[in-house]
Biopython code that builds the backbone (N, CA, C, O; Angstrom):
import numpy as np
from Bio.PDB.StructureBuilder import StructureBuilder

atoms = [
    (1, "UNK", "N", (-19.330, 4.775, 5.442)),
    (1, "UNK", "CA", (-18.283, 5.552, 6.068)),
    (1, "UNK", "C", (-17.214, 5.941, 5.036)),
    (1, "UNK", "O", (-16.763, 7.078, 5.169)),
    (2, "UNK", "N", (-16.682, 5.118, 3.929)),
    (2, "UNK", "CA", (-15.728, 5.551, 3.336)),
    (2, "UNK", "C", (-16.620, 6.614, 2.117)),
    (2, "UNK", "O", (-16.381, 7.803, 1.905)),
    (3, "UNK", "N", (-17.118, 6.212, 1.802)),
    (3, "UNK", "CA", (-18.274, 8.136, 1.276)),
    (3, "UNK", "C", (-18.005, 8.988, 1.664)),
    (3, "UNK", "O", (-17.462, 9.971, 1.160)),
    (4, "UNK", "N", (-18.422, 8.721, 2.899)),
    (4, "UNK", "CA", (-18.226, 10.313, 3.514)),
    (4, "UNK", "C", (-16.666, 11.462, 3.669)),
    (4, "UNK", "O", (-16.404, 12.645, 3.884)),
    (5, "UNK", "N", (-15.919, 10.064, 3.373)),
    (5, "UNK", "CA", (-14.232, 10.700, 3.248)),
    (5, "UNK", "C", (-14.162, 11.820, 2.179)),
    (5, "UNK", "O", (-15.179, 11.939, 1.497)),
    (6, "UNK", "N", (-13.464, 12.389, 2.003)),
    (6, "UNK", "CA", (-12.970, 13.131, 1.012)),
    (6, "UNK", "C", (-11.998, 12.690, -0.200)),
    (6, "UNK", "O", (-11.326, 11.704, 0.100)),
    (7, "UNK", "N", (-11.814, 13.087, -1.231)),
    (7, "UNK", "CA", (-10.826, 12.053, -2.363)),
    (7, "UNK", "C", (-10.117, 12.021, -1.970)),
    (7, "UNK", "O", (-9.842, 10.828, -1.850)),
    (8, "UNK", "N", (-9.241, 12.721, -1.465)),
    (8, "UNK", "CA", (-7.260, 12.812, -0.919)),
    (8, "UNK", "C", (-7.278, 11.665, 0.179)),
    (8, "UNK", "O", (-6.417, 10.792, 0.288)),
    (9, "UNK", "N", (-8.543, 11.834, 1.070)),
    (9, "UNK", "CA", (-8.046, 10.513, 2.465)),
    (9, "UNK", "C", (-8.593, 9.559, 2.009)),
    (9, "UNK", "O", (-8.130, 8.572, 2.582)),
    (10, "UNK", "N", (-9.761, 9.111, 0.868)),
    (10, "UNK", "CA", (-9.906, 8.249, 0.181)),
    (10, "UNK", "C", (-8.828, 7.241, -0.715)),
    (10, "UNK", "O", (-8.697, 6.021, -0.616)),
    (11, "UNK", "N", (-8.172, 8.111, -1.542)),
    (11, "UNK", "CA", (-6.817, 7.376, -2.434)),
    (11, "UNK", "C", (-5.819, 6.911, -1.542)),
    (11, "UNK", "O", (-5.441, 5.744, -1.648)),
    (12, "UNK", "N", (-5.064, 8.079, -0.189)),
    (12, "UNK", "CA", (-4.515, 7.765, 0.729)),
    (12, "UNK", "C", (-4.846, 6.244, 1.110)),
    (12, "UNK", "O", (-4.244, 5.236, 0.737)),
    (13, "UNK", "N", (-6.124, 6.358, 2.075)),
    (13, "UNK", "CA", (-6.583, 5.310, 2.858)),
    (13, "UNK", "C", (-6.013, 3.640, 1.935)),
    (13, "UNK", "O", (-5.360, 2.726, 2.439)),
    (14, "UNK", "N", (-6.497, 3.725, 0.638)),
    (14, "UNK", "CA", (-6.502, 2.678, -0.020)),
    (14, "UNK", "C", (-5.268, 2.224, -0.372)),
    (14, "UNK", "O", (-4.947, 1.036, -0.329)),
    (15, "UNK", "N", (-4.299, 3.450, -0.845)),
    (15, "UNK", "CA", (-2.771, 3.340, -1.015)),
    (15, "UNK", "C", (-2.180, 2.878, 0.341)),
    (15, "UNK", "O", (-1.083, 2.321, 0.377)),
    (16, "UNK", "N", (-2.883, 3.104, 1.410)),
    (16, "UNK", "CA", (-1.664, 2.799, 2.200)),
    (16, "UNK", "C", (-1.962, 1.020, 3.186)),
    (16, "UNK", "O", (-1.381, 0.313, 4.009)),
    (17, "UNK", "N", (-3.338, 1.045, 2.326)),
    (17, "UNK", "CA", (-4.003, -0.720, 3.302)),
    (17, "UNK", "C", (-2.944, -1.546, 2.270)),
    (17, "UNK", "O", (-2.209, -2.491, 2.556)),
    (18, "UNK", "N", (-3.129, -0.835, 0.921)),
    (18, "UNK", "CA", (-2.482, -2.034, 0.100)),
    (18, "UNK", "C", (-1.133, -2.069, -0.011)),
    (18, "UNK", "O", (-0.708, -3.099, -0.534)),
    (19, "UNK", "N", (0.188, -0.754, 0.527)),
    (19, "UNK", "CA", (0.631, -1.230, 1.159)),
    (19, "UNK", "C", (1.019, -1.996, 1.747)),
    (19, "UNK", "O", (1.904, -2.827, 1.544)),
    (20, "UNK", "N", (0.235, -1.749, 2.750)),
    (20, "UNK", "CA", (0.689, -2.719, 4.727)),
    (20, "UNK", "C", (-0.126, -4.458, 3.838)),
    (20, "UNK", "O", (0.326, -5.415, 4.467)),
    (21, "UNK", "N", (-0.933, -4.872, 2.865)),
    (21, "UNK", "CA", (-1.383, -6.000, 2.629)),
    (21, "UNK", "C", (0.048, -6.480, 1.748)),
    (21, "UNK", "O", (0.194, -7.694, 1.603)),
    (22, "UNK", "N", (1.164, -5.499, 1.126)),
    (22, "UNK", "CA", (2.193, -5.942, 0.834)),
    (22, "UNK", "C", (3.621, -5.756, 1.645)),
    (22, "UNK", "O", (4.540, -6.483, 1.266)),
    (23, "UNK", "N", (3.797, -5.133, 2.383)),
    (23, "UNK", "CA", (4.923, -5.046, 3.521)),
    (23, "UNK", "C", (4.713, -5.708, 4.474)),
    (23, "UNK", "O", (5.549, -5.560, 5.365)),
    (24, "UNK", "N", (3.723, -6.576, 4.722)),
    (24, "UNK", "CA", (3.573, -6.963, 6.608)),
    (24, "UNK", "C", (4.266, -8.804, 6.124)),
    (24, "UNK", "O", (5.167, -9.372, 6.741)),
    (25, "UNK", "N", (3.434, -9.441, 4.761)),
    (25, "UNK", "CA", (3.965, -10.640, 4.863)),
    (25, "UNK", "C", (5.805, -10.608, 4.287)),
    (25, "UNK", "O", (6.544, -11.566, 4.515)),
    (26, "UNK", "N", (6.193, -9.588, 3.686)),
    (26, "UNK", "CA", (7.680, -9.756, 3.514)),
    (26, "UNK", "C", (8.118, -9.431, 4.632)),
    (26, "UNK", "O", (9.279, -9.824, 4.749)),
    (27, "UNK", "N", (7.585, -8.660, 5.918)),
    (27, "UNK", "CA", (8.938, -8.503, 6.557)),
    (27, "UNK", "C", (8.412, -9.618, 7.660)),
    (27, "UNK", "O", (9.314, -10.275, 8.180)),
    (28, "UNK", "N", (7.361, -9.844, 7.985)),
    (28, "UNK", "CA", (7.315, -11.196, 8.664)),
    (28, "UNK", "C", (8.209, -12.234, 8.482)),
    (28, "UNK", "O", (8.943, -12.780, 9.306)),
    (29, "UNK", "N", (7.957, -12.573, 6.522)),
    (29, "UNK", "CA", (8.700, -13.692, 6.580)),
    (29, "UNK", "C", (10.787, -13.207, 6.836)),
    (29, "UNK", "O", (11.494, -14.018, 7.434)),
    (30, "UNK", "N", (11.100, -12.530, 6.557)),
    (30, "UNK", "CA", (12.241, -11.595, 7.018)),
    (30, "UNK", "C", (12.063, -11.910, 8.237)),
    (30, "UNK", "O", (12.415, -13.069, 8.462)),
    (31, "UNK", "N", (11.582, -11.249, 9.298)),
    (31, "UNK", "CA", (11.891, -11.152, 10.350)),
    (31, "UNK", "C", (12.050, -13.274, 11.132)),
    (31, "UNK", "O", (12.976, -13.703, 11.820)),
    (32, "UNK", "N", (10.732, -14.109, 10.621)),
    (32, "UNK", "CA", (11.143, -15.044, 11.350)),
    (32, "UNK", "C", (12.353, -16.156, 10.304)),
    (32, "UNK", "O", (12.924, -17.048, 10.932)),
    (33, "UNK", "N", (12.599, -16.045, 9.057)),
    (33, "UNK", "CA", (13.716, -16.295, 8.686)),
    (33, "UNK", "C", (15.109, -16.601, 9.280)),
    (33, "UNK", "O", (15.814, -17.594, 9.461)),
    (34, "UNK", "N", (15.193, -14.617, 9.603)),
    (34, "UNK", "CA", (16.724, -14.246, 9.766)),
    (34, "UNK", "C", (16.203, -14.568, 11.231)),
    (34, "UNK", "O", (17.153, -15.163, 11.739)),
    (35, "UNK", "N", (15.465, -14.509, 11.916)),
    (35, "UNK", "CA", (15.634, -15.625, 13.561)),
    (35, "UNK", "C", (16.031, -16.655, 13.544)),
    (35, "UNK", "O", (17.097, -16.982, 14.067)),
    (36, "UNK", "N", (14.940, -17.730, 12.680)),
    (36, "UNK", "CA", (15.571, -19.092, 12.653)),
    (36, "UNK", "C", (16.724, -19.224, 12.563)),
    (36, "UNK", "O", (17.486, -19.842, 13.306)),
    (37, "UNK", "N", (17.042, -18.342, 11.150)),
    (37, "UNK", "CA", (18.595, -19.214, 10.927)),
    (37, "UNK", "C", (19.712, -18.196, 11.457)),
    (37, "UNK", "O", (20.844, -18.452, 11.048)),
    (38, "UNK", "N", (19.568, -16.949, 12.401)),
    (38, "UNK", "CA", (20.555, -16.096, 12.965)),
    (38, "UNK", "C", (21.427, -15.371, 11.496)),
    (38, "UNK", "O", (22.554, -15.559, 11.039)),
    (39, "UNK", "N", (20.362, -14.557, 11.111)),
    (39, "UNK", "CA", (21.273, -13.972, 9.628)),
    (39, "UNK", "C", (20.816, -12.812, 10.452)),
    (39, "UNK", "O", (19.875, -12.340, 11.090)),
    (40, "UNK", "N", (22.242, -12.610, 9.994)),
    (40, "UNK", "CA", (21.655, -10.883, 10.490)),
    (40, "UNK", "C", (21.580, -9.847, 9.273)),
    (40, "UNK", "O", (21.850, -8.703, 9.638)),
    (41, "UNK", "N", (21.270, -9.979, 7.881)),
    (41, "UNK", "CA", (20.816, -9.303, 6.603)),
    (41, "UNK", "C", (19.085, -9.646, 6.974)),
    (41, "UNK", "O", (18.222, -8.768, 6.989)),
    (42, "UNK", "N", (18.971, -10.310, 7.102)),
    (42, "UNK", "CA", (17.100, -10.623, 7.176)),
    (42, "UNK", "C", (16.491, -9.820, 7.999)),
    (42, "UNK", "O", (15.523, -9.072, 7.861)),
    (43, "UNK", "N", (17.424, -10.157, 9.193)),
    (43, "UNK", "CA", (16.984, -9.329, 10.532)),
    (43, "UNK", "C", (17.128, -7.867, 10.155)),
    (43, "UNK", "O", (16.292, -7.036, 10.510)),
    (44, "UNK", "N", (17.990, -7.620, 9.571)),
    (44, "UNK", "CA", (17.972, -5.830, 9.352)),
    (44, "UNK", "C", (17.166, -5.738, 8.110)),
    (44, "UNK", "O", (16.738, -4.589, 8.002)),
    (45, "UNK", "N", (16.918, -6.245, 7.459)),
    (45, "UNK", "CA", (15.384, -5.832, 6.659)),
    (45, "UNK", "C", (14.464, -5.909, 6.982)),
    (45, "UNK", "O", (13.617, -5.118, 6.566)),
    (46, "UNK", "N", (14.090, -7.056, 8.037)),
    (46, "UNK", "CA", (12.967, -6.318, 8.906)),
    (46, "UNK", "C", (12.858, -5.701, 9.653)),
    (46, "UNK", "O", (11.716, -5.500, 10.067)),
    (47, "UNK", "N", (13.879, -5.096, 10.212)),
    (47, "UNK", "CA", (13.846, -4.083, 11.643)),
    (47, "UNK", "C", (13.871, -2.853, 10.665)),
    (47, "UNK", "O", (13.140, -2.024, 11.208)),
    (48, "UNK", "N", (14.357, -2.317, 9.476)),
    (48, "UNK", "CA", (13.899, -1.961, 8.381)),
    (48, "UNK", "C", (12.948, -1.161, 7.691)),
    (48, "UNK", "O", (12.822, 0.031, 7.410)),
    (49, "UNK", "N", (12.186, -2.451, 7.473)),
    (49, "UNK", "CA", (10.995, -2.124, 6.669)),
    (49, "UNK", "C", (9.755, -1.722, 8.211)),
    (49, "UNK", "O", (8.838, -0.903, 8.160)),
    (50, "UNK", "N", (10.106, -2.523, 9.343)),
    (50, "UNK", "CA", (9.163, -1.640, 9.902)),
    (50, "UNK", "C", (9.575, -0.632, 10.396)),
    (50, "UNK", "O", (8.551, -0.021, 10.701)),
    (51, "UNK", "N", (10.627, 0.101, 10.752)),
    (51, "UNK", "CA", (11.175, 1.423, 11.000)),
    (51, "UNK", "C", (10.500, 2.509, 9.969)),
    (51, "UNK", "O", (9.777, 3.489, 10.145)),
    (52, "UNK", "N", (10.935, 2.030, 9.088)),
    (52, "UNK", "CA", (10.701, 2.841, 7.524)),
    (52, "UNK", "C", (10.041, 2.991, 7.140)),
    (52, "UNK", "O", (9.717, 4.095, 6.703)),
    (53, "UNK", "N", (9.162, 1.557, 7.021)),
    (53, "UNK", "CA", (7.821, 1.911, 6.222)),
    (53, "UNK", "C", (6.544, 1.597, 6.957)),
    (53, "UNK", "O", (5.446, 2.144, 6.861)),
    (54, "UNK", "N", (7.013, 0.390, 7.866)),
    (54, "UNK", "CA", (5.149, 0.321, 8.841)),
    (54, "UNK", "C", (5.088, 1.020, 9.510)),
    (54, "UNK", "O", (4.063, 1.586, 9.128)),
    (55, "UNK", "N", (5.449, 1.607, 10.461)),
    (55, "UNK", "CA", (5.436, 2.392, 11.228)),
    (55, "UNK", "C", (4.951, 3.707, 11.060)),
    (55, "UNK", "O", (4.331, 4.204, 12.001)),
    (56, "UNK", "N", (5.173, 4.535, 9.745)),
    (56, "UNK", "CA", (4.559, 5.542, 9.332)),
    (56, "UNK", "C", (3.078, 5.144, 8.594)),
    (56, "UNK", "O", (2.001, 5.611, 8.965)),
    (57, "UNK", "N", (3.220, 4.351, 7.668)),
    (57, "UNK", "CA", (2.005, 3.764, 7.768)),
    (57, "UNK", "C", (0.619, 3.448, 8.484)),
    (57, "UNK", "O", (-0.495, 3.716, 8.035)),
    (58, "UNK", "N", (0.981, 2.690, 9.945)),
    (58, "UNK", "CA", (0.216, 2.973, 10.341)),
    (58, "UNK", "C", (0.054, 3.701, 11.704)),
    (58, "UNK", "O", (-0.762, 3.462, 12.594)),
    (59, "UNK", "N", (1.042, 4.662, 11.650)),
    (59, "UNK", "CA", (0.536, 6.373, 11.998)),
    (59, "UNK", "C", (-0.438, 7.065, 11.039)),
    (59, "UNK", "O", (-1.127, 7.893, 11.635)),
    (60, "UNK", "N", (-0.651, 6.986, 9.963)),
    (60, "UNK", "CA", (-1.560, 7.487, 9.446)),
    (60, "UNK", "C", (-2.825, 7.109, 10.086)),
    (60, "UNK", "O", (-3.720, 7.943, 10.221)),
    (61, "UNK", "N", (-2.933, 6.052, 10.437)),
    (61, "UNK", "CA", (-4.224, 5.329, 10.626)),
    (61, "UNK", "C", (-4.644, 5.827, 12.085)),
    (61, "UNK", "O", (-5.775, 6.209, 12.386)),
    (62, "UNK", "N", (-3.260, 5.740, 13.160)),
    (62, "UNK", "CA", (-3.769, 6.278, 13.817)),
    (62, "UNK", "C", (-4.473, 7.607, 14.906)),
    (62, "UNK", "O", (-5.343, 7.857, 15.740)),
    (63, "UNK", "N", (-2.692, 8.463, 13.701)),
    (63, "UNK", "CA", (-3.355, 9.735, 14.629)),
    (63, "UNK", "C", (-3.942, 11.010, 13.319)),
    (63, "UNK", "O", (-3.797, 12.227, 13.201)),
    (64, "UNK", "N", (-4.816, 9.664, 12.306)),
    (64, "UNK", "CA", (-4.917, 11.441, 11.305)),
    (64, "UNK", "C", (-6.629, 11.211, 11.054)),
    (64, "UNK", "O", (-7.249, 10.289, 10.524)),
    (65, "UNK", "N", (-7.083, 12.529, 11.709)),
    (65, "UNK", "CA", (-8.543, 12.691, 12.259)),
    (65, "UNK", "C", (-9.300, 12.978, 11.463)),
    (65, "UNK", "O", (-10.329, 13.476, 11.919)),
    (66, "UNK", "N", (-9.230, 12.849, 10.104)),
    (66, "UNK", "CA", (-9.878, 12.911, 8.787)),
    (66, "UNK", "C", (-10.509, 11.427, 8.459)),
    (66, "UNK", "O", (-11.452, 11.186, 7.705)),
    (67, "UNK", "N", (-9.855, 10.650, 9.107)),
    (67, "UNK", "CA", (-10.424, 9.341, 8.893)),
    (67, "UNK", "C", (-12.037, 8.939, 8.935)),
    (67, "UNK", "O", (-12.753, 8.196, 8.264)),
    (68, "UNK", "N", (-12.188, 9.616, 9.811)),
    (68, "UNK", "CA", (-13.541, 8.726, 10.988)),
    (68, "UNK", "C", (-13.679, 7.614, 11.028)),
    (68, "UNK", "O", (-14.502, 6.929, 10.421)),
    (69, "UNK", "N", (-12.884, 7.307, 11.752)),
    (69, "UNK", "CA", (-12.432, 6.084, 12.198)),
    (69, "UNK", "C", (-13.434, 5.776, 13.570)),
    (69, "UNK", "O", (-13.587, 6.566, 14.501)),
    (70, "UNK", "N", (-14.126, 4.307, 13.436)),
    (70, "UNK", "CA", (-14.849, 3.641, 14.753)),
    (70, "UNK", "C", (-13.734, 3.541, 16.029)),
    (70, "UNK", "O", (-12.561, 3.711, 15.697)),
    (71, "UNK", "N", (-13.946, 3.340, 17.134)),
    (71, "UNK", "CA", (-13.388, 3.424, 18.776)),
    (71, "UNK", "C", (-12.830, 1.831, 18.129)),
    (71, "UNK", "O", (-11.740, 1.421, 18.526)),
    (72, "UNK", "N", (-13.497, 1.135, 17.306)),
    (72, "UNK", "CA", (-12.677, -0.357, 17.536)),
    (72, "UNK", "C", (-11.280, 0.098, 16.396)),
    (72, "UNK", "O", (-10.112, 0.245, 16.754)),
    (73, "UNK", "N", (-11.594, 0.189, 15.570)),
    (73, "UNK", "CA", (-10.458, 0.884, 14.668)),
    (73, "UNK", "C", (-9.454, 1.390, 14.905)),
    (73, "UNK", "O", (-8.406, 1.217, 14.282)),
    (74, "UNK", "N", (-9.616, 2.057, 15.796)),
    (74, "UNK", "CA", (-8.919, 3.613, 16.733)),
    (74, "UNK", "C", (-7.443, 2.363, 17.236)),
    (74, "UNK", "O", (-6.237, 2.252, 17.016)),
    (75, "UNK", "N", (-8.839, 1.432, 18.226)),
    (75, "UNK", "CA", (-8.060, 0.443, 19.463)),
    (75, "UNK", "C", (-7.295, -0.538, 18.931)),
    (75, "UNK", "O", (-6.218, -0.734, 19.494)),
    (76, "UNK", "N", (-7.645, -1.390, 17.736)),
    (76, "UNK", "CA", (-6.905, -2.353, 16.771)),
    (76, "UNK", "C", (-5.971, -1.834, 15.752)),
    (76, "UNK", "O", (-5.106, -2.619, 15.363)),
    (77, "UNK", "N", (-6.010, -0.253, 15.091)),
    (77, "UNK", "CA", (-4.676, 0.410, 15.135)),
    (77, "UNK", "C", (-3.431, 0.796, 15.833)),
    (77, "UNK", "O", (-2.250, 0.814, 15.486)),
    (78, "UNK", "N", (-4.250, 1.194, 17.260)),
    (78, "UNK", "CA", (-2.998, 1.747, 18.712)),
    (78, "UNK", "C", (-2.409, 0.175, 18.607)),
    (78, "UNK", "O", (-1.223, 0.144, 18.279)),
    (79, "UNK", "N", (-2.976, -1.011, 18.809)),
    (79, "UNK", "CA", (-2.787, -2.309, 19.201)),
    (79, "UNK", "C", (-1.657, -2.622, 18.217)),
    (79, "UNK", "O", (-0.491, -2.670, 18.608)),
    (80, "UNK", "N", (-1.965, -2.813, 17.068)),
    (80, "UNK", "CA", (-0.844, -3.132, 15.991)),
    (80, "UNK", "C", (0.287, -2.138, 15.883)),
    (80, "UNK", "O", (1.358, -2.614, 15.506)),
    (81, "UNK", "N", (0.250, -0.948, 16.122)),
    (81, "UNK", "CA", (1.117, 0.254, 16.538)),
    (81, "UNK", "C", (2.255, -0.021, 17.651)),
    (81, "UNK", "O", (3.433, 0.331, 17.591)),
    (82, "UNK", "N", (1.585, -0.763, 18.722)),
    (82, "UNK", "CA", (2.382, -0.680, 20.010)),
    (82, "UNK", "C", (2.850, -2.242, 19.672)),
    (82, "UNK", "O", (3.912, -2.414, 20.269)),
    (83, "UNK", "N", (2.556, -3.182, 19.107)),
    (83, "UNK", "CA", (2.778, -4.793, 19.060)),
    (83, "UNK", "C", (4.444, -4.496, 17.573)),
    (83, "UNK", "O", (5.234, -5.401, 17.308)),
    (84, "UNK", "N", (4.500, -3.216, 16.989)),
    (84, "UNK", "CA", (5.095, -3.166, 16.054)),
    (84, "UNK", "C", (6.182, -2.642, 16.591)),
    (84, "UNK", "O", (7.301, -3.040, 16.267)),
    (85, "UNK", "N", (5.981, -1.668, 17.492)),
    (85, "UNK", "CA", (6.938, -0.980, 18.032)),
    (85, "UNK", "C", (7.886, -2.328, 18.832)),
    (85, "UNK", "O", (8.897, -2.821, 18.334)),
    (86, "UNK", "N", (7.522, -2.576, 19.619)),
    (86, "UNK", "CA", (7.814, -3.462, 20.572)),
    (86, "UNK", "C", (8.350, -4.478, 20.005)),
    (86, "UNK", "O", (9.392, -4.851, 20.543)),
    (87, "UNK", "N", (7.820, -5.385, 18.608)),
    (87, "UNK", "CA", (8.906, -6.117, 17.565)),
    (87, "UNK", "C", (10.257, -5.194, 16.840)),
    (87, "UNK", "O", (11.278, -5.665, 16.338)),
    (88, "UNK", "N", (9.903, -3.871, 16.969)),
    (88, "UNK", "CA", (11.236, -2.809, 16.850)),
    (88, "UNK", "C", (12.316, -3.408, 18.179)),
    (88, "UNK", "O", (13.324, -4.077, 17.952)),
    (89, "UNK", "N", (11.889, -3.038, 19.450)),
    (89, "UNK", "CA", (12.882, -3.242, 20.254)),
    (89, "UNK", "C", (13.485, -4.553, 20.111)),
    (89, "UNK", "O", (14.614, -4.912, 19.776)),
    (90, "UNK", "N", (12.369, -5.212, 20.476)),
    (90, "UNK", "CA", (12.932, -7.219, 20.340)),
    (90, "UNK", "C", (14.119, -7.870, 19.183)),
    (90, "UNK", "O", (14.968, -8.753, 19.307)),
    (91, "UNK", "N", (13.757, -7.044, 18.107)),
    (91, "UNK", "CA", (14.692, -7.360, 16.571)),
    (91, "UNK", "C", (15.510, -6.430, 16.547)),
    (91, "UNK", "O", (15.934, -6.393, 15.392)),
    (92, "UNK", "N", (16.176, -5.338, 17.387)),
    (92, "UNK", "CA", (17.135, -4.711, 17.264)),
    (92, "UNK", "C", (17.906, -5.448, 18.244)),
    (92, "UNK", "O", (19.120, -5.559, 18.070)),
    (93, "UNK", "N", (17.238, -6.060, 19.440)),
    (93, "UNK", "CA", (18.127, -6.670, 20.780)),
    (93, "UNK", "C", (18.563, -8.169, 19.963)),
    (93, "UNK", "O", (19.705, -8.626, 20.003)),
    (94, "UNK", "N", (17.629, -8.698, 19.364)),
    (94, "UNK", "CA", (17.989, -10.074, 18.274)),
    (94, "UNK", "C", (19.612, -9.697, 17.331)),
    (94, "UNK", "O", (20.687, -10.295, 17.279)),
    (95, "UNK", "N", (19.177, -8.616, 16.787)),
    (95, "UNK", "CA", (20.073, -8.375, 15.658)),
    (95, "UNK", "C", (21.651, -8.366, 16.276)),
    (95, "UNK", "O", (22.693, -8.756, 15.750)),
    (96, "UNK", "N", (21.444, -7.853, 17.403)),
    (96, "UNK", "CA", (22.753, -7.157, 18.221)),
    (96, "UNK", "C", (23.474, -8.720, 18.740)),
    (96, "UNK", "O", (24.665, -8.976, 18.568)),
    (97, "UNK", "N", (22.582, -9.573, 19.333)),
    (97, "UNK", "CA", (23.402, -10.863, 19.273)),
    (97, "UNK", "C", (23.593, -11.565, 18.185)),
    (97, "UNK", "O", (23.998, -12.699, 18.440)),
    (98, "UNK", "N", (23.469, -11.352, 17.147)),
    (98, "UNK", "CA", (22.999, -12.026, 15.719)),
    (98, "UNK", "C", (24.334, -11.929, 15.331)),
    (98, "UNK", "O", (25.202, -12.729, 14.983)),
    (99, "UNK", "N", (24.239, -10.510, 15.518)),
    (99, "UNK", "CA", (25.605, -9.739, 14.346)),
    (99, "UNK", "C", (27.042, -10.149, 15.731)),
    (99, "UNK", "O", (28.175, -10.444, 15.349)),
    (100, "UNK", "N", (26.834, -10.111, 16.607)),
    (100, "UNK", "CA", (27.794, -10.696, 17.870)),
    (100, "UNK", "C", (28.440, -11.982, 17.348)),
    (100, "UNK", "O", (29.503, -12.237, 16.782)),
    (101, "UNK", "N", (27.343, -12.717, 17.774)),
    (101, "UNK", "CA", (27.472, -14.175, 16.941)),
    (101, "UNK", "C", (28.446, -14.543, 15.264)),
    (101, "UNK", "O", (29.379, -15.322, 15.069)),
    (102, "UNK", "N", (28.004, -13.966, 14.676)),
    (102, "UNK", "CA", (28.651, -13.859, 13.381)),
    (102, "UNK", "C", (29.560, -13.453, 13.470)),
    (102, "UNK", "O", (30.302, -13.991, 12.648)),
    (103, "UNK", "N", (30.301, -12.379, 14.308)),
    (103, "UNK", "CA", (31.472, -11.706, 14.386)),
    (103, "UNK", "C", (32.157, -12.711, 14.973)),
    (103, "UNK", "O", (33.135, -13.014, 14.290)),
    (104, "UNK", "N", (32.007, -13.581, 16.311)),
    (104, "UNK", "CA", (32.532, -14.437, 16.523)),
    (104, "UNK", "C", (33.172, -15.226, 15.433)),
    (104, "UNK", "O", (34.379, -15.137, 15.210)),
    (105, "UNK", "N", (32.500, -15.876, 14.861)),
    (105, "UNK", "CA", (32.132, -16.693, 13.787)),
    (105, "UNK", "C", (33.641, -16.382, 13.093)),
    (105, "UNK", "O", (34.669, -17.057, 13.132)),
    (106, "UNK", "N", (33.379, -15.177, 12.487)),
    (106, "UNK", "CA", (34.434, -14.900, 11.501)),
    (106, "UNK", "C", (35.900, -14.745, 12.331)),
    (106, "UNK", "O", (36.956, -14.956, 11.733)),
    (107, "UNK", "N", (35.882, -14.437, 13.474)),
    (107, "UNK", "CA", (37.197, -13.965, 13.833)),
    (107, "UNK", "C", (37.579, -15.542, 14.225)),
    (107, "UNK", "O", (38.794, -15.679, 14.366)),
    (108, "UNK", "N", (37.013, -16.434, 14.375)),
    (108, "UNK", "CA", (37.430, -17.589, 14.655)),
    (108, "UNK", "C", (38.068, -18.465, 13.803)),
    (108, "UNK", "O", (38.843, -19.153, 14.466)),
    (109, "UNK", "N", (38.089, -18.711, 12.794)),
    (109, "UNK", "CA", (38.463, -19.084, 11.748)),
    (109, "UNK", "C", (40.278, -18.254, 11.234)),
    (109, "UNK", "O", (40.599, -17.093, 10.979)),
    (110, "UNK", "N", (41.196, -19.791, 11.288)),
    (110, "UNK", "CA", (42.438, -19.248, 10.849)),
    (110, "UNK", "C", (42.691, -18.663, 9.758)),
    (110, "UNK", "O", (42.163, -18.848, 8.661)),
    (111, "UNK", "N", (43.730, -17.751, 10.133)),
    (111, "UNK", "CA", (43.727, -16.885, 8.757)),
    (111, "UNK", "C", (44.193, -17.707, 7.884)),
    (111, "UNK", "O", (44.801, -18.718, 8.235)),
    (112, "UNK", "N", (43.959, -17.370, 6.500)),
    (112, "UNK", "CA", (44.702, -18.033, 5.011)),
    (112, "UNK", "C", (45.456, -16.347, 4.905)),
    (112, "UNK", "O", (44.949, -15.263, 5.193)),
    (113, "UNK", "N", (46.888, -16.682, 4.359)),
    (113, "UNK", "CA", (47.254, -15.881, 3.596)),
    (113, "UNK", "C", (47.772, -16.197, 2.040)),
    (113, "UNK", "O", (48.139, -15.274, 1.313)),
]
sb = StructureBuilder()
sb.init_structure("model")
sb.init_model(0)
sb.init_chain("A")
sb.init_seg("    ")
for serial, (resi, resn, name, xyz) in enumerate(atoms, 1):
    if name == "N":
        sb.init_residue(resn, " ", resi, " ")
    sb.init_atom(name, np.array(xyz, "f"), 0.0, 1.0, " ", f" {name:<3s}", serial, name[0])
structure = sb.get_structure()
């Protein structure tokens, strides 16, 4: 199957697995980091990097018809697509109490002059 590609969705294809084989474990570890410990710099690098960069990524995969891509391919792309999106909403609603939290934080503390 990858033969039959053409060079451009060939180099593509490969540029963009190796990629996502280097963006998925940094913003993972980002994303459950800045959870554990309620940072909200972690949390916005991973809400981030998948805004920015997974997300287009793997739109390529799933809606560009040069691929020939198998029905399981198709379904375990939409799958990681919609599971990514949906860690979009969850880590922006995280971030928003994160950065809440911290604001607390700071305004609590007496002033020094």
């Amino acid at each position: 199957q990858f033969g039959a590609l053409d060079h451009l969705t060939r180099y593509l294809s490969v540029a963009v697995y190796t990629l996502l084989l280097i963006i998925e474990p940094t913003r993972l570890y980002l994303g459950h980091y800045g959870n554990l410990a309620n940072r909200v710099p972690e949390l916005a690098g991973f809400l981030m990097l998948t805004v920015l960069m997974q997300l287009p990524l793997l739109s390529f995969f799933v809606f560009n018809q040069n691929l020939l891509s198998t029905p399981t391919e198709v379904t375990l792309h939409t799958m990681f697509w919609m599971v990514s999106a949906t860690e979009n909403l969850l880590c922006f609603l995280c971030l928003k109490k994160a950065s809440a939290f911290a604001k607390s934080v700071y305004f609590s503390h007496p002033k020094r002059y």
